[in-house]
C-alpha positions in Angstrom: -23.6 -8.2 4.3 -20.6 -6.5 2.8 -17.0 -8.3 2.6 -14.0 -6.3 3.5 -10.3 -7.5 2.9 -8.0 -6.1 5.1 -4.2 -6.7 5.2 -2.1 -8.1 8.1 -0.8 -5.8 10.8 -1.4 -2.3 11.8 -3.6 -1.1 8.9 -6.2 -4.0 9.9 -5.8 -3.1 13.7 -6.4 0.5 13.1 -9.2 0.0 10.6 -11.0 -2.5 13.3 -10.3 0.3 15.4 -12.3 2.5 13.2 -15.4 0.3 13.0 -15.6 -0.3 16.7 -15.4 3.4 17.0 -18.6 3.6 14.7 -20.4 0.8 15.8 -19.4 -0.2 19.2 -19.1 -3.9 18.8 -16.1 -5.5 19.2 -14.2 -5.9 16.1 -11.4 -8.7 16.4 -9.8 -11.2 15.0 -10.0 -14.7 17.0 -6.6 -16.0 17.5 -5.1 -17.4 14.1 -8.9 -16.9 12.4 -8.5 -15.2 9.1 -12.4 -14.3 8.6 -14.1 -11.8 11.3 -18.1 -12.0 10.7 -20.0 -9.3 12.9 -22.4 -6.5 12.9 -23.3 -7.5 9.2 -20.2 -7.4 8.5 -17.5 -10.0 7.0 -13.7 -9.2 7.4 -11.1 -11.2 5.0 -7.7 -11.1 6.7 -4.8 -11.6 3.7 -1.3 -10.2 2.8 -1.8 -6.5 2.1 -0.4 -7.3 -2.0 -3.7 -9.9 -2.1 -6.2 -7.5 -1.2 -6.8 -6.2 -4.8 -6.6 -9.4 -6.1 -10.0 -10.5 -3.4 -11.8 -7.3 -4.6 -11.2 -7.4 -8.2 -12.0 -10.6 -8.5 -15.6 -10.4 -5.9 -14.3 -12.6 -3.3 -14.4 -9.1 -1.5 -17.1 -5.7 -2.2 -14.6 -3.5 -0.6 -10.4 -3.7 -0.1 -8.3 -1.8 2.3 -4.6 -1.2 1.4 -1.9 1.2 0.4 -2.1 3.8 -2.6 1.5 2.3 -3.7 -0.3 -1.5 -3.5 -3.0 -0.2 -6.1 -0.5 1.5 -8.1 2.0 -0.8 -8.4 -1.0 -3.5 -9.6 -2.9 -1.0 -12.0 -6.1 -3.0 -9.7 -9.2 -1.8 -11.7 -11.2 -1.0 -8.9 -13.8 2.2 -7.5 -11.7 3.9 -4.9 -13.4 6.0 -2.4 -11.4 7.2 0.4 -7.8 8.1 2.0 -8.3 7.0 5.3 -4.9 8.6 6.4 -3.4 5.5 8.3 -0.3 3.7 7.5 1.0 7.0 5.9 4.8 6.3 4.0 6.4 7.2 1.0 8.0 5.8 -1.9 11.4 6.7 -2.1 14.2 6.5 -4.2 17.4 5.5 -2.2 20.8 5.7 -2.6 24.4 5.6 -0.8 24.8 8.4 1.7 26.1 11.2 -0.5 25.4 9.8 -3.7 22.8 11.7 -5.9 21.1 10.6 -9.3 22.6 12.0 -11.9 20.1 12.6 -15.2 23.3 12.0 -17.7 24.0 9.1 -16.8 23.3 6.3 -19.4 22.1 3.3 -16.8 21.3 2.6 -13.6 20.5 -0.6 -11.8 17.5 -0.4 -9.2 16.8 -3.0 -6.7 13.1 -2.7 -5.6 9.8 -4.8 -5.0 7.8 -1.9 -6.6 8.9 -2.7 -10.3 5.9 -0.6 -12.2 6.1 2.2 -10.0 9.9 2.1 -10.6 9.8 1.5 -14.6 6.9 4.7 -14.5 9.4 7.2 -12.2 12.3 6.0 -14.4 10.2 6.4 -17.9 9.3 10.3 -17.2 13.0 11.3 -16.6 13.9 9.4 -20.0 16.2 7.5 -18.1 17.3 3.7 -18.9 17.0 1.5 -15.9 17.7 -2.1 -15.2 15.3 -3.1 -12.3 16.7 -6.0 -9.8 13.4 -7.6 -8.1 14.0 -8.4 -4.3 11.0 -9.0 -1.7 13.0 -7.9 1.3 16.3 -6.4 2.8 16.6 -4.1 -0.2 18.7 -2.1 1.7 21.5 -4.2 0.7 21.6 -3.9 -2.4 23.4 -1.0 -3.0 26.2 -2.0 -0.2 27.3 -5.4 -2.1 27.2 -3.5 -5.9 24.1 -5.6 -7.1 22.6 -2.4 -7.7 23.0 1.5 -7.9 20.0 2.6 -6.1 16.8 1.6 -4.7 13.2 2.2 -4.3 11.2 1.6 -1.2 8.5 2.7 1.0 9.7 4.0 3.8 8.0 5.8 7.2 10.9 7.4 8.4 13.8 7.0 6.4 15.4 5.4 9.6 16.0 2.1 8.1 17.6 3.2 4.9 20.0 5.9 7.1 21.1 2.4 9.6 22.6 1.0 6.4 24.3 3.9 5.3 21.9 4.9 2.3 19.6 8.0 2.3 16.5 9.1 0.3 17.2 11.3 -2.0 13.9 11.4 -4.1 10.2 10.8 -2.9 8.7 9.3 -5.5 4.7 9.1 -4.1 3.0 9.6 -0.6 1.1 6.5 0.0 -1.4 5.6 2.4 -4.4 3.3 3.3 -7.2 3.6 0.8 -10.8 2.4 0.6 -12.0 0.7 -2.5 -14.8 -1.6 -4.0 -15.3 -3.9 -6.5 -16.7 -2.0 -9.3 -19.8 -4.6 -9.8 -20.3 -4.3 -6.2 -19.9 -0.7 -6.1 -23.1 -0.5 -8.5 -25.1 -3.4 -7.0 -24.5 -2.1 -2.9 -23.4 1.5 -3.9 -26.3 2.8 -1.2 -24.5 0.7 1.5 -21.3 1.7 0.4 -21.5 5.2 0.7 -23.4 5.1 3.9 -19.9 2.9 4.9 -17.8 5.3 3.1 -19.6 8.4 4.7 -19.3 6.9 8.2 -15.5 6.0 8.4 -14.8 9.5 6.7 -16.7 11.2 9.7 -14.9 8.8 12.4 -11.4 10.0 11.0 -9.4 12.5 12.7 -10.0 15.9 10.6 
């Protein structure tokens, strides 16, 4: 029986979506239940930031979550497919007419992504001070705690609301497919069946 870790919200809906598509069962979490067991199956439900953390460390074979969540950990993991859901991308923000200027000798960025930030920041030779916030990073820039921001972003919609813009995409992220590497070698026949199965259920 393989372990999957999904994260909350629509990335686990969709995904559930996916096996039901492939198996027929009913794939659903029980009211507040946080593990799914069906169709030789067991499904982990944690915040989508924990689900390298299960994988890497075998609580989970396989792990569901964004490129950006991988990235941002450095997870040491086997990834195996882009399912194409939950597609975003990382943006750099700033206030509506503002742009980044390469001379200048320091910027403060507010963002919850601080590796991806120090990485963009670090290939344009440019010093940056990185202010951490976990949410409404949007403000930042309005109330001079920082220059700039990066964020994921679907639309942009948010970021125009509170008078920013993007004016840099950074990465296209999206929900990825992954195993533990040990369980990768130990289940890899199962897990490329798996793999080979979702890939064919996708929308081409």
């Amino acid at each position: 029986m393989l372990t999957i870790a999904l994260p909350k919200g629509r990335i686990a809906d969709e995904t559930l979506a996916v096996f039901k598509s492939i198996y027929g069962a009913d794939f659903a979490f029980e009211n507040r239940k946080l593990i799914l067991q069906t169709s030789g199956f067991r499904f982990l439900l944690v915040r989508s930031q924990d689900v390298p953390t299960y994988v890497i460390h075998g609580a989970a074979d396989l792990g569901i979550c964004g490129k950006d969540v991988l990235l941002e950990q450095g997870a040491l993991v086997t990834e195996l497919l882009d399912m194409r859901l939950g597609e975003c991308e990382v943006v750099l923000g700033m206030r509506r007419g503002e742009r980044l200027e390469a001379t200048r000798s320091h910027i403060k960025v507010a963002t919850k992504m601080v590796n991806i930030t120090k990485q963009f920041f670090a290939a344009k030779a440019m010093a940056v001070e990185i202010v951490k916030l976990y949410g409404s990073i949007e403000l930042a820039p309005l109330v001079g705690l920082a220059d700039a921001i990066v964020d994921i972003t679907e639309t942009g919609a948010t970021m125009r609301e509170n008078g920013l813009e993007p004016v840099e995409t950074i990465l296209k992220t999206s929900a990825r497919l992954f195993a533990n590497r040990d369980s990768f070698i130990e289940h890899k026949a199962e897990i490329m069946q798996l793999r080979e199965a979702i890939a064919n259920s996708l929308p081409i």
